[in-house]
N, C-alpha and C positions, 0 to 999 in steps of 0.2 A: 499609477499608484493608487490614486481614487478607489479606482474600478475595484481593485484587486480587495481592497481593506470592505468592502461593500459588502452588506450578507450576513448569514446568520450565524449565532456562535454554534460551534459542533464536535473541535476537537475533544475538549477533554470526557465527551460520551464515545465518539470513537475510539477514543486511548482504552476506556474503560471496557467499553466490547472486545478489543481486542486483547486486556489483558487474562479479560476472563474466560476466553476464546480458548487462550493456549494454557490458561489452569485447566481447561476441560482436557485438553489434550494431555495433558501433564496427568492429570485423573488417571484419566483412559489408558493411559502407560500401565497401571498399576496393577491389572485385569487377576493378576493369579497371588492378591490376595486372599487370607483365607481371615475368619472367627473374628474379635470382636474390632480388627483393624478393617474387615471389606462392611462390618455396619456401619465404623466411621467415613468410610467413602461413602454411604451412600446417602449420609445424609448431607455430606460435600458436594455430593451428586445434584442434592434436590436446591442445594443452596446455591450451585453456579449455573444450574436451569431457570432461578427464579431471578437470577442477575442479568443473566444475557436477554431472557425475555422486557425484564424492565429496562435496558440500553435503546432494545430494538426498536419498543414502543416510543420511546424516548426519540429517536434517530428518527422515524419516521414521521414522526408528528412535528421536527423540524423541519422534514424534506415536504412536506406538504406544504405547511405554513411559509416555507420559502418559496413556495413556486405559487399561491396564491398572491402573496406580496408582489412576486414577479409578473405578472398577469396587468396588477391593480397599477403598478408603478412602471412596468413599458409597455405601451400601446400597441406597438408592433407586434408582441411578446400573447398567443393567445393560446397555445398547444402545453403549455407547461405542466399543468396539471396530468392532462391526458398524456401526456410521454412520459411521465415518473408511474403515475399507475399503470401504464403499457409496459413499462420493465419491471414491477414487480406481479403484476402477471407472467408476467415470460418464467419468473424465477419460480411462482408454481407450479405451472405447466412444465417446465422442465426437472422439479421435484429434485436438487439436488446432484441430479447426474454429471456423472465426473464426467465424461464426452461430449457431453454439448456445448454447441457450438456459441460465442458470443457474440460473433460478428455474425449479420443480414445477410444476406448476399443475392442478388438476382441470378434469373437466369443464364448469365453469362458469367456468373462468378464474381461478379461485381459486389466491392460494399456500395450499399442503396444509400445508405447516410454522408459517404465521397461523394457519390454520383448528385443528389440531389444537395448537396453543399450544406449540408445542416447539420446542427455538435460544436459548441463554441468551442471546448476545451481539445486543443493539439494533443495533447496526450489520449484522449480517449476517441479520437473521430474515424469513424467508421466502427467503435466497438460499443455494444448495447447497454452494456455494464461491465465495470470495473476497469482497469487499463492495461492499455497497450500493452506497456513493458511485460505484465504477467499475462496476456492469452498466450494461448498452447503455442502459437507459431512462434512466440520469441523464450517461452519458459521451459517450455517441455509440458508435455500431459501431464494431469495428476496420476499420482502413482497407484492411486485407487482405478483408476480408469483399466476396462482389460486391456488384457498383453498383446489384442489384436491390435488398438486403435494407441497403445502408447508409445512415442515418439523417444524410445530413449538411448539415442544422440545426444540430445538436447542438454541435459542432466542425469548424472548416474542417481540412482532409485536407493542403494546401497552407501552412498556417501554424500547427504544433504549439503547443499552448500552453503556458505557459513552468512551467520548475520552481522559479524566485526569491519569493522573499519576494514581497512587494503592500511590504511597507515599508520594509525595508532592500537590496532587488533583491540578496539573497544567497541561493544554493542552500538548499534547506532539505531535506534529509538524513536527520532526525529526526523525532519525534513533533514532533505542531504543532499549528497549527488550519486550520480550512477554514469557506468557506462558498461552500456549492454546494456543485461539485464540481473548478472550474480557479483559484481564489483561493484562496491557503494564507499563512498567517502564522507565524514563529517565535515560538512560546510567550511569547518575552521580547518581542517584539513590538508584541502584543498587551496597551498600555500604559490607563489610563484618562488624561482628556487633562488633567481636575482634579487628581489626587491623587497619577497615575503610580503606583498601582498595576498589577501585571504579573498576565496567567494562568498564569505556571510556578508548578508547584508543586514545594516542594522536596524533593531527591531524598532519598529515606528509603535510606539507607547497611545492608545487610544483613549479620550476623554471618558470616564466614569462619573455619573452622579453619585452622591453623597449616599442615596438610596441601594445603588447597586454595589457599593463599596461596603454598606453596611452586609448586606446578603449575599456577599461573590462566596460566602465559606461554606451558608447555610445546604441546607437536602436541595436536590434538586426537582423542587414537586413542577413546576412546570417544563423543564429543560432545556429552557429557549437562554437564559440568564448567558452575558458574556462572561466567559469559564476562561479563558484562554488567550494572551494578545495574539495576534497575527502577525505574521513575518514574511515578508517580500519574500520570493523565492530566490535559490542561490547563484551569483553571478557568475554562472558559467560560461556564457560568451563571452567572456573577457581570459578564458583562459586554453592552455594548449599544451598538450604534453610530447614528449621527442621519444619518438618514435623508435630509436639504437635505444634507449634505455629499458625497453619492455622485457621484462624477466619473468621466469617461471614463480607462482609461490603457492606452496599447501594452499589448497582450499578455495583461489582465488585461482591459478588460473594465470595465462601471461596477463602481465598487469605493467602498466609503466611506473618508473619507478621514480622521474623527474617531471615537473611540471613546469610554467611560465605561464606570465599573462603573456598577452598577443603583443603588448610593449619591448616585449625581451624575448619573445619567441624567434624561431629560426627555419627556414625553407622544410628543414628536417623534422617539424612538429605538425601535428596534426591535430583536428577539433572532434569534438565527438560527446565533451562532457555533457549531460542532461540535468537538470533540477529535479528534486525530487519531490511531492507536498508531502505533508504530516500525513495525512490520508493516506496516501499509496506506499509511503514506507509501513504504516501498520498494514496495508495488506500484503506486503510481501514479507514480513514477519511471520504472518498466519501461512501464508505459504511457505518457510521456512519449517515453522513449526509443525504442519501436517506434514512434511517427511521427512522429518523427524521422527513423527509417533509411526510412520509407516515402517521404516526402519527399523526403528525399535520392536513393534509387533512380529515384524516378520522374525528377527534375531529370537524371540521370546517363542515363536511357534503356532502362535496366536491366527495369523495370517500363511497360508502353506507356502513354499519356498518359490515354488512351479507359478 
């Protein structure tokens, strides 16, 4: 639990990127206005480019700063610097391309980051940037990607899959759970059906000086300030859903429809639930929301059908 509370604040600059992410997309929906409402986009235009640039700057000069701290406080610890700057080279040399690939891979097809045992984090190991749950091999392509190299199996292109709950059909925002990768659960959600116990776990409250308490409201001119408590991730080894209750539903896909911790579980239930950080549910938001906007473009004519 140490471990985990350890590090640098960042959520609420990521929440902030990501909100202003999907206002861009929300813009960009808007393309076939016309006279004095496309001058008011554009200077919405100039104001959510000069947001997202200040997030980014923002986001990066904590990932720096935490991988120098990282360096100065584990010994063992001497690559960190040079593997956060090795992935954001990757991301300009790769300029954006909806095809390119996230995971290494040697000659043999191998991930090089398995093979040579290195990437602390289970969710992202073996991928270069961003996680698991969203590369191509578990999300589907992006829909920007051509029609030679996109995967769609995976997710239909014409019907986004949704961001709500599986059980209370409310946005889920936050950390969570998932299984797959397009059924997500609010932590409180995810109830046992015997005993009604919940996978949230509760939030551990961090000590503030009187210093930081005074400035937790102010601008954020440095962007390192603790913005955000931390929250243990969702206790999902402790829970198990039955397998005879999986039912079809809009948007979601067969979905179980009964849970249980492993206390009250039964031969006929199975595991599968995964945690999800604050972090990787706003990037699967922004993947929500780009097809979205693809959908929506293509409906509009914007994007040709073919």
């Amino acid at each position: 639990m140490a471990l985990y509370l350890t590090g640098m604040s960042h959520v609420r600059e990521a929440r902030m990127l990501c909100r202003k992410t999907v206002d861009l997309f929300t813009l960009l929906s808007h393309t076939q206005e016309t006279g004095s409402r496309r001058m008011g986009m554009t200077q919405e235009l100039l104001a959510l480019v000069t947001g997202l640039a200040h997030y980014l700057k923002i986001l990066i000069r904590i990932a720096l700063t935490g991988a120098l701290k990282l360096e100065r406080e584990q010994s063992s610890v001497r690559e960190a610097m040079i593997s956060f700057l090795d992935k954001l080279h990757l991301l300009a040399v790769q300029g954006g391309d909806p095809t390119a690939r996230r995971v290494i891979k040697g000659l043999g097809g191998e991930a090089l980051m398995q093979q040579q045992g290195k990437g602390g984090n289970a969710g992202t190991m073996g991928v270069t940037y961003g996680f698991k749950s969203l590369a191509p091999e578990s999300a589907g392509e992006s829909p920007f990607a051509s029609n030679s190299s996109r995967d769609m199996a995976k997710v239909s292109v014409n019907h986004p899959p949704s961001d709500l709950c599986v059980k209370c059909n409310l946005t889920v925002e936050e950390d969570c759970v998932r299984l797959g990768t397009y059924q997500r659960w609010h932590s409180q959600c995810i109830r046992c059906k015997t005993c009604g116990k919940v996978a949230t776990v509760p939030t551990t409250k961090e000590l503030a000086s009187p210093k930081n308490q005074q400035n937790k409201d102010k601008g954020d001119k440095d962007g390192l300030k603790l913005s955000t408590p931390r929250r243990l991730p969702a206790d999902v080894g402790s829970f198990v859903y039955e397998v005879d209750s999986i039912k079809n539903a809009p948007s979601f896909g067969n979905v179980p429809t009964i849970i249980f911790c492993t206390d009250h579980g039964h031969p006929r239930c199975r595991a599968g639930f995964q945690a999800v950080s604050r972090l990787e549910q706003y990037a699967f938001l922004l993947n929500i929301a780009l097809r979205r906007l693809f959908a929506l473009l293509k409906k509009q004519g914007v994007i040709p059908q073919s």
